[in-house]
N, C-alpha and C positions, 0 to 999 in steps of 0.2 A: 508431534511437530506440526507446524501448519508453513507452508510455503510460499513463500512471496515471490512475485515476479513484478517486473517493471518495463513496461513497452514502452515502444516510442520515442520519442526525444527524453521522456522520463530516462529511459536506460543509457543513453549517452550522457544526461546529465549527472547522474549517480555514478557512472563509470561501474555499474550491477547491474546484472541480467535477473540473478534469483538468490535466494538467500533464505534462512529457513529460522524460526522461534518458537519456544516452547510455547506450550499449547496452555500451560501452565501461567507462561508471564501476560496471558491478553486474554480478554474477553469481545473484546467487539474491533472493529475497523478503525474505530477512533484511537480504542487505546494501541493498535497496531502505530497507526500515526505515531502517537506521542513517542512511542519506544523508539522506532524507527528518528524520529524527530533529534530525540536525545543523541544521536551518535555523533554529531557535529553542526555547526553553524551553517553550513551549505545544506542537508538533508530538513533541520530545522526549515529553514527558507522555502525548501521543495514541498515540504509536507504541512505547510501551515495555507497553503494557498488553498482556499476554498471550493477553488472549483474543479479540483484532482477528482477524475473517476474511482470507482473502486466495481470489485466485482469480487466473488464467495463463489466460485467453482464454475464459474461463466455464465455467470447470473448476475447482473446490476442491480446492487445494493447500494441504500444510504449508510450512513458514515456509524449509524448506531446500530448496527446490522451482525447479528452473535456470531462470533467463529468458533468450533473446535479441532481438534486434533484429527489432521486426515485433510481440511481443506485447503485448498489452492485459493491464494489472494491476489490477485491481479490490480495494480495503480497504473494508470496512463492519464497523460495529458488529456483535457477538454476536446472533441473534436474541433474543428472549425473548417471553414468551406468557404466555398463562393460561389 
């Protein structure tokens, strides 16, 4: 299994804190997206936006970046500042 987690206004917007996918159905971050993507038109929306962080066991990765079974996937919103 690999675990997914979602910080930030990410998690309020998904109304999900963590949720978990066979290690099985995904290969990289990207196809996490899509799967995740598939569950409805609002998650769609969330997960198509380009500029979602992603992170492989608290490590910042790009979007084609391999998962297997045993890691933590971390999505949060873009920083931003002032």
């Amino acid at each position: 299994m690999i675990k997914i987690v979602f910080f930030a206004a990410l998690r309020e917007q998904l109304d999900c804190a963590e949720l978990s996918l066979k290690a099985s159905e995904v290969s990289t971050i990207d196809d996490i997206k899509a799967k995740l993507a598939s569950k409805n038109e609002h998650w769609q929306q969330v997960f198509s936006n380009s500029a979602l962080l992603s992170a492989i066991n608290h490590d910042m990765v790009q979007t084609n970046a391999a998962v297997k079974a045993g890691d933590e996937v971390a999505f949060f919103p873009p920083v931003t500042g002032g």
